[in-house]
N, C-alpha and C positions, 0 to 999 in steps of 0.2 A: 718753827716755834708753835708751843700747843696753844689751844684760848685757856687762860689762868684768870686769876682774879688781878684786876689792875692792869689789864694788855686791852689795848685798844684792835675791837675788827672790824672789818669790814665783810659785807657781805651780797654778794650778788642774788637776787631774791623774787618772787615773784607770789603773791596769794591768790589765792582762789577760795568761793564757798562748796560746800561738797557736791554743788551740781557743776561745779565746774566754770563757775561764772568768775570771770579776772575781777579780783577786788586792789589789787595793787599792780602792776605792770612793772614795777621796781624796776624807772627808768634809772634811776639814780639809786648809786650801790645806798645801800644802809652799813653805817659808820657809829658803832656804839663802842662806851668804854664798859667792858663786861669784871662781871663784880659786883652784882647787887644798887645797881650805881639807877635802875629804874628805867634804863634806856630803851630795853624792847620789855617783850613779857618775859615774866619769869619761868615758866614751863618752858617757852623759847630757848632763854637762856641756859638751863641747865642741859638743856638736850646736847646745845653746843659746849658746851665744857669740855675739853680735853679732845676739840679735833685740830685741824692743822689745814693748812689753806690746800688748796683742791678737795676737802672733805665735798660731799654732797648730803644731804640730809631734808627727806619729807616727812614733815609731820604735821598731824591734826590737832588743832586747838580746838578744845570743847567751849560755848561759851563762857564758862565760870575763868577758865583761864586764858580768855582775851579778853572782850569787854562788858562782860558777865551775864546773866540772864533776862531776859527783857521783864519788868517790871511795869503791870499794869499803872501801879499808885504813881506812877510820876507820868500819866498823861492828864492832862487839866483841861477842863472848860474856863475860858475868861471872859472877861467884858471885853467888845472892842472898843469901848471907849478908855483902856489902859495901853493901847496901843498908839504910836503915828496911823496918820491917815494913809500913808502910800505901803502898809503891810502886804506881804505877797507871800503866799507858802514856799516853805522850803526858806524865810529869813530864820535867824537863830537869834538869841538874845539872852544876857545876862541874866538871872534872878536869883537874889537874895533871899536866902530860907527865912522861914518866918518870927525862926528865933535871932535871924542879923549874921549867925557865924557863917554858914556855907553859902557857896555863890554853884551856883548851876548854870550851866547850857544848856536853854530848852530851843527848840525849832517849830517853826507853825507847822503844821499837818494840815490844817483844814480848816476854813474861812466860811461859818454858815453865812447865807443872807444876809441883809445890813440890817434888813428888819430884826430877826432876832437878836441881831449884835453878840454873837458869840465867835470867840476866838480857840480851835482844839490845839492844844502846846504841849510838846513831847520833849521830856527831859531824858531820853533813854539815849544812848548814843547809837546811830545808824546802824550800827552791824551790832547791837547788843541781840542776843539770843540765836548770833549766827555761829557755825564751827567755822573754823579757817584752816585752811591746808597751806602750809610753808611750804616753799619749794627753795633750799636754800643753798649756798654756793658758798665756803670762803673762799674771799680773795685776796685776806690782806689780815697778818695777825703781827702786833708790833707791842713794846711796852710801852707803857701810858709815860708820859711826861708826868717827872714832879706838879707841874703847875695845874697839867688834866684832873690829876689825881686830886689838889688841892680845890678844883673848882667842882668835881663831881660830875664831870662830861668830857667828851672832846672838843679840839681845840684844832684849826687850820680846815685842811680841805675835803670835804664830805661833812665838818664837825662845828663847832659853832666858832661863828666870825664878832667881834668887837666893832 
C-alpha cells in the first residue's frame, strides 16, 4: 500500500543536525496518521507521500520547516523574585503572553548572581535555527480506522493510548 491521505505509517527513523550529531536515535518506530493530520512536519510529510514500506528516504529540513528560525525577541531577562526558589537552568515553564491568549514554553538559560537577581528565559524551542536530516525507513503503511480518522491521530500501539 502506498502512504495516501488517511493511512496510518509507521516509520523507522533516526535525525541527525548537519554535523552529524544524533538528535533523535528513533528508539521507538514513529507511528503517525498522514494527511495534514499535524503529526510530523509537513515538508516530512510530503516527501513521503506516495512511497510504500521498505521505501528509504534522506532528507534535510531547513529550520523554517522544522522548528523555525531562532528568534532573538523571545529571550528575556526576568526578576528572580518571579521565580521558586529552587530554579536550576535548563527547568522550562509556562508563560502567558501579555495580552492572556498565547501560553509559551520558555527554559532558564542562565541564572546571574542572587545579587543582581536576574533570571535569562528562552522561549525559542531547543533545535529552533537547527537543519535536521531524516533518515527514514517505512515499515508499516495501513488505513486509518474510522475512529483514528474521527479523532485526528492514531490510536493502539506506537499511537495514542486512553
Amino acid at each position: 500500500m502506498e502512504i495516501v491521505k488517511n493511512s496510518v505509517v509507521t516509520l523507522n527513523y533516526t535525525v541527525v543536525d548537519p554535523d552529524g550529531n544524533m538528535i533523535d536515535d528513533g528508539q521507538q518506530p514513529l507511528v503517525y496518521l498522514h494527511g495534514g493530520y499535524d503529526g510530523i512536519f509537513p515538508a516530512l510529510e510530503e516527501a513521503l507521500h506516495g512511497k510504500k514500506v521498505g521505501d528509504q528516504l534522506k532528507i534535510k529540513l531547513q529550520p523554517e520547516d522544522a522548528f523555525g528560525d531562532y528568534d532573538e525577541e523571545l529571550v528575556l531577562v526576568e526578576e528572580v523574585g518571579q521565580f521558586p526558589d529552587n530554579i536550576e537552568v535548563g527547568m522550562s515553564f509556562e508563560r502567558v503572553s501579555d495580552d492572556g491568549e498565547e501560553e509559551m514554553i520558555y527554559r532558564i538559560t542562565d541564572i546571574t548572581d542572587i545579587a543582581e537577581g536576574k533570571v535569562v528565559v528562552d522561549g525559542n524551542h531547543p533545535l529552533a535555527g537547527t537543519a535536521l536530516v531524516f533518515d527514514v525507513t517505512v515499515a508499516g503503511v495501513r488505513p486509518a480506522t474510522a475512529e483514528e480518522l474521527s479523532h485526528g491521530h492514531v490510536h493502539g500501539a506506537g499511537g495514542h493510548h486512553h
